[in-house]
N, CA and C of each residue as an Amber inpcrd file, in Angstrom:
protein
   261
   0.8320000  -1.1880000   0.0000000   0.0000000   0.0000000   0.0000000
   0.8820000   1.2600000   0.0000000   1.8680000   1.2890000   0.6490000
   3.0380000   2.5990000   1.3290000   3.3650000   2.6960000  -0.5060000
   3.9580000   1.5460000  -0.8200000   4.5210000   1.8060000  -2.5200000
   3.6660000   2.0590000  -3.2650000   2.1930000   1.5180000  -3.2310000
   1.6100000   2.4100000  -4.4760000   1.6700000   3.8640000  -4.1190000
   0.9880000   4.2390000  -2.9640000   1.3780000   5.6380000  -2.6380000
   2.6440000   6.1740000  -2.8220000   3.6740000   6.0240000  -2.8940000
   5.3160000   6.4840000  -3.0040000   5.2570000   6.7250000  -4.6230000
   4.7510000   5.4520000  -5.1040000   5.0650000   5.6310000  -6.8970000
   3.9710000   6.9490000  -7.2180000   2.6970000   6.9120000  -6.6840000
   2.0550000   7.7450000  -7.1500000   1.9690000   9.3540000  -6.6360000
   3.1880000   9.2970000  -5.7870000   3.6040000  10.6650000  -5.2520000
   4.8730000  10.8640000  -6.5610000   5.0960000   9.9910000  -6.5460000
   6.7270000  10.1220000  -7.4720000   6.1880000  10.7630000  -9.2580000
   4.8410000  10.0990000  -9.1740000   4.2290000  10.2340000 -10.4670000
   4.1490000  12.1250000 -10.9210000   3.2880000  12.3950000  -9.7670000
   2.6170000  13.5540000  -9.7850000   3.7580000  14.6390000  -9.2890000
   5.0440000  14.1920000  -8.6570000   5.6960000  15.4340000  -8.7370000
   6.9280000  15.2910000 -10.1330000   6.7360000  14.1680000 -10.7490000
   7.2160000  14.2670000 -12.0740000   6.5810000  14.7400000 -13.0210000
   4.9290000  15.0140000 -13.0420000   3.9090000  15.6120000 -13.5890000
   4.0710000  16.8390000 -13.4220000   4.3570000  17.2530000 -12.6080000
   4.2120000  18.8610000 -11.7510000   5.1850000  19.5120000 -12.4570000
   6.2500000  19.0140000 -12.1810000   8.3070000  19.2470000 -12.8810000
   8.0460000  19.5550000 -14.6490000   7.2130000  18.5870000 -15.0570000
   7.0940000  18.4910000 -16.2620000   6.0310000  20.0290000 -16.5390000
   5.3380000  19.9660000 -16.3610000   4.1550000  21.2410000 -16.4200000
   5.2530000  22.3730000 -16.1930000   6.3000000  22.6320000 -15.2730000
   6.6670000  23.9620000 -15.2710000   7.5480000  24.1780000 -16.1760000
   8.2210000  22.9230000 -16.6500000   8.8700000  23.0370000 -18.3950000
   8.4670000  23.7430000 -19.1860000   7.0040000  23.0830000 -19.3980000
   6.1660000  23.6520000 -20.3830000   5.4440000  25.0690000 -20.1460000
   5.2680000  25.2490000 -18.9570000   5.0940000  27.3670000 -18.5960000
   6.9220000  28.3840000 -18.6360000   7.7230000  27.2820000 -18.9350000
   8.7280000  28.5620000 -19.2240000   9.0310000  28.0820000 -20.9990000
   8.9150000  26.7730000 -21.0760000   8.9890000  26.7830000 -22.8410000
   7.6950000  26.5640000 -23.4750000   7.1890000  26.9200000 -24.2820000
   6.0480000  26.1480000 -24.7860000   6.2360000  25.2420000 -26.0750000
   7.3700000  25.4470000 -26.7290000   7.4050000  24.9580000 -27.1140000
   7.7330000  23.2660000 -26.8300000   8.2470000  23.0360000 -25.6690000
   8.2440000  21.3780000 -25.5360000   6.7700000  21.1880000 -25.5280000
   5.6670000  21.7470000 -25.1460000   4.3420000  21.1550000 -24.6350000
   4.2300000  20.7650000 -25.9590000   4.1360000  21.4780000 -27.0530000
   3.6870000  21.1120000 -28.4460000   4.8490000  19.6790000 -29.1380000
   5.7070000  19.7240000 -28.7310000   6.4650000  18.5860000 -28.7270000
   5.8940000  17.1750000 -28.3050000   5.8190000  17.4260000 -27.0700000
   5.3060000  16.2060000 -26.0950000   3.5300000  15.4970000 -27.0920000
   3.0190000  16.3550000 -27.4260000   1.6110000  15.9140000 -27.7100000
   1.5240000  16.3660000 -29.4000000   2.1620000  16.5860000 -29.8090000
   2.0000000  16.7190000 -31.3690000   2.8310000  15.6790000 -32.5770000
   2.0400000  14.5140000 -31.8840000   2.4120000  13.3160000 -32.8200000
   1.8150000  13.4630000 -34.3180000   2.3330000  12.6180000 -34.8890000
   1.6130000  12.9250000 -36.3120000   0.4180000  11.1010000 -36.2300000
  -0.4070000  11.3720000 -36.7830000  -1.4360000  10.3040000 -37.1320000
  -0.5220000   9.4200000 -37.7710000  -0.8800000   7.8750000 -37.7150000
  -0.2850000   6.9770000 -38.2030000  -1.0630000   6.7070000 -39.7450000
  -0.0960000   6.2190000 -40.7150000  -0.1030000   6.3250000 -42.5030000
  -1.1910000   5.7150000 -42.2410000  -1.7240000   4.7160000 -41.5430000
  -3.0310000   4.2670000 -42.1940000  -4.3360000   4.9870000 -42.3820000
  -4.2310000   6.0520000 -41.1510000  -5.6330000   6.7780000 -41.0950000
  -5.1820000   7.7730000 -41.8190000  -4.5050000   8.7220000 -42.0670000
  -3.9070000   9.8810000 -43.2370000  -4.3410000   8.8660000 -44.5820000
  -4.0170000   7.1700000 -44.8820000  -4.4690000   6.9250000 -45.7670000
  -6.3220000   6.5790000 -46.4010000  -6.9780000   6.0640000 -44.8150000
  -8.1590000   6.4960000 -44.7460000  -8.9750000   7.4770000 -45.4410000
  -8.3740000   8.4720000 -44.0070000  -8.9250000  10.1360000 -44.5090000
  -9.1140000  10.1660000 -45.8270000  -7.6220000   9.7670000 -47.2960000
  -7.1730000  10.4430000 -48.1620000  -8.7920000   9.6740000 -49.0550000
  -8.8640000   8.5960000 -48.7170000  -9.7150000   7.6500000 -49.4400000
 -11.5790000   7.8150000 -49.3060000 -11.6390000   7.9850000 -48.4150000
 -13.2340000   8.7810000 -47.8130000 -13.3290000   9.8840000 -48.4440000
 -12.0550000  11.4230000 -48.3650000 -12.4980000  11.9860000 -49.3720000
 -12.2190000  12.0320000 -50.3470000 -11.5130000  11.0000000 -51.2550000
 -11.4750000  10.9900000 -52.4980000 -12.8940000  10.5940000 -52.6870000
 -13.4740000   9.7310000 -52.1830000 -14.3000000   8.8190000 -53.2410000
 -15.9940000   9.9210000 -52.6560000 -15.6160000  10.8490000 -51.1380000
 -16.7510000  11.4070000 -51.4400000 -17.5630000  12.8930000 -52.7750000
 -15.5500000  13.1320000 -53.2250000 -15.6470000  13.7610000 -53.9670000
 -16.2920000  12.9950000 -55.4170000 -15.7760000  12.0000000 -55.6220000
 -15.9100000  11.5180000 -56.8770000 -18.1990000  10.7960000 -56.8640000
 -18.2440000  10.5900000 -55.7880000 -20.0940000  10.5190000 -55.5010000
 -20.3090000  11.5750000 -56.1760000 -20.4010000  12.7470000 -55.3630000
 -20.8540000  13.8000000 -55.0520000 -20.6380000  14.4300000 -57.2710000
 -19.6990000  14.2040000 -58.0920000 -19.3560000  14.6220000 -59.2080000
 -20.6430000  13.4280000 -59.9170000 -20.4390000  12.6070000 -59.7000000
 -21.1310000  11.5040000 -60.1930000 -22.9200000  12.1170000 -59.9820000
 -23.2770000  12.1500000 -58.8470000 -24.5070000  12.8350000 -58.2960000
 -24.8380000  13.7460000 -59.1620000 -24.0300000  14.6520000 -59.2630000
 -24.4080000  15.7880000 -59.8890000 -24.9640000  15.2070000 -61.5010000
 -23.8710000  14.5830000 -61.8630000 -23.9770000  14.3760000 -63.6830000
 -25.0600000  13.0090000 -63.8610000 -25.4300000  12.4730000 -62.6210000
 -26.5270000  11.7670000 -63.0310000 -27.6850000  11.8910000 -62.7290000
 -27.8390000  13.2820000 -62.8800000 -29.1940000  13.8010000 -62.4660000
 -30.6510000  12.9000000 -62.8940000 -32.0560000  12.6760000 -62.9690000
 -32.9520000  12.1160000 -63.3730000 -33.6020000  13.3410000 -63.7930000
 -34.4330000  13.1950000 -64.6740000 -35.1630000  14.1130000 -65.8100000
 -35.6180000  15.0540000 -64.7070000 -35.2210000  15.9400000 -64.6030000
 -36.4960000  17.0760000 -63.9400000 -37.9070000  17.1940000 -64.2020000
 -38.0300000  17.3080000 -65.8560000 -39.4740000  17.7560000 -65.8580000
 -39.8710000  19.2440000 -65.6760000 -39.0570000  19.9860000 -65.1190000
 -39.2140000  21.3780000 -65.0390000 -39.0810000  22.1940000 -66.4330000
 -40.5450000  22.5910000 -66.8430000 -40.1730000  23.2550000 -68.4160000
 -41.4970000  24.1630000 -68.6330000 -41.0750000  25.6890000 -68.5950000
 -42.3220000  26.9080000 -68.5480000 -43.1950000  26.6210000 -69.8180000
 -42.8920000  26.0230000 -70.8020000 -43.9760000  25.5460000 -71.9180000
 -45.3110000  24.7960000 -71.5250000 -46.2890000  25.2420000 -72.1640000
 -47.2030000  25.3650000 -71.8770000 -47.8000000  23.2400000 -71.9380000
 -47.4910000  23.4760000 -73.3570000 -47.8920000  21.9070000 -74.0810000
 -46.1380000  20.9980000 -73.5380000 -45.8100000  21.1360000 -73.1350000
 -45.2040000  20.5300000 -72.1890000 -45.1100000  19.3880000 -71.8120000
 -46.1940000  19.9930000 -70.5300000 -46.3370000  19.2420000 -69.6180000
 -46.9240000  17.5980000 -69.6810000 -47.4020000  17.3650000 -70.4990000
 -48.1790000  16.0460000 -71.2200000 -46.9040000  15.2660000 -71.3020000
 -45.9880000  15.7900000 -72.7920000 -45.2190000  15.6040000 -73.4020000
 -43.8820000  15.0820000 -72.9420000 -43.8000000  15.6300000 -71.4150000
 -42.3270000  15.6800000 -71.0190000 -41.3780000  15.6770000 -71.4660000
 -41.5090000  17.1940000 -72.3650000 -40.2110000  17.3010000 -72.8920000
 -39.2060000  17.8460000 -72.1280000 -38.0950000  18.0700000 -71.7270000
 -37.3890000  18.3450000 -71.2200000 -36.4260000  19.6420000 -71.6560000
 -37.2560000  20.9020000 -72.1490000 -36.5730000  21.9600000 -72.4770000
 -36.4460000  22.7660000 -71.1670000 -35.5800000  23.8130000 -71.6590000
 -34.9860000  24.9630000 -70.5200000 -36.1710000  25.8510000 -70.3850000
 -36.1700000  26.5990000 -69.2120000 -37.2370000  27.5860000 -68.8940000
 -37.2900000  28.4470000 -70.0570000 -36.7670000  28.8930000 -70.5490000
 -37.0740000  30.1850000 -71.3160000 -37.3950000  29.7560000 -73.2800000
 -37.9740000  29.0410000 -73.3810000 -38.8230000  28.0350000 -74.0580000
 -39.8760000  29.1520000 -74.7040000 -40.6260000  30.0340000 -73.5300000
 -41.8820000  30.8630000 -74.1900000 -41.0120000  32.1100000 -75.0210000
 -42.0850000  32.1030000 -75.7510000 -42.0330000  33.2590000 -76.4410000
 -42.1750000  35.2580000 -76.2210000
């Protein structure tokens, strides 16, 4: 019991020591915690948004007929002209 308490006094004033490092440099703090992500998830990431870009292009260009067309006789017909159709 005495040693877990001893280690975990030993812990927290090596915690403490360490913290006042980092209030006279800051730059170690950004050291200590600014790992870089491991290649697999950077390769992830790269792949989620590639392919949400390439949906999203796809989406667009495979639109389904609108049907939206200010002509009058039209609408029966479904033709698929641009608004400005009237005269």
């Amino acid at each position: 019991m005495m040693d877990s308490i001893a280690l975990a006094k030993a812990i927290e004033l090596q915690l403490e020591a360490r913290e006042e490092q980092w209030r006279a440099n800051e730059e170690l703090f950004y050291r200590d915690y600014s790992l870089d992500p491991p290649a697999l998830v950077i390769w992830a990431g790269r792949l989620i948004t590639g392919l949400g870009a390439l949906l999203a292009g796809m989406r667009k260009a495979d639109r389904g007929d609108i049907h939206r067309s200010a002509c009058d006789d039209c609408y029966d017909k479904r033709c698929d002209q641009a608004a400005s159709c009237r005269a």
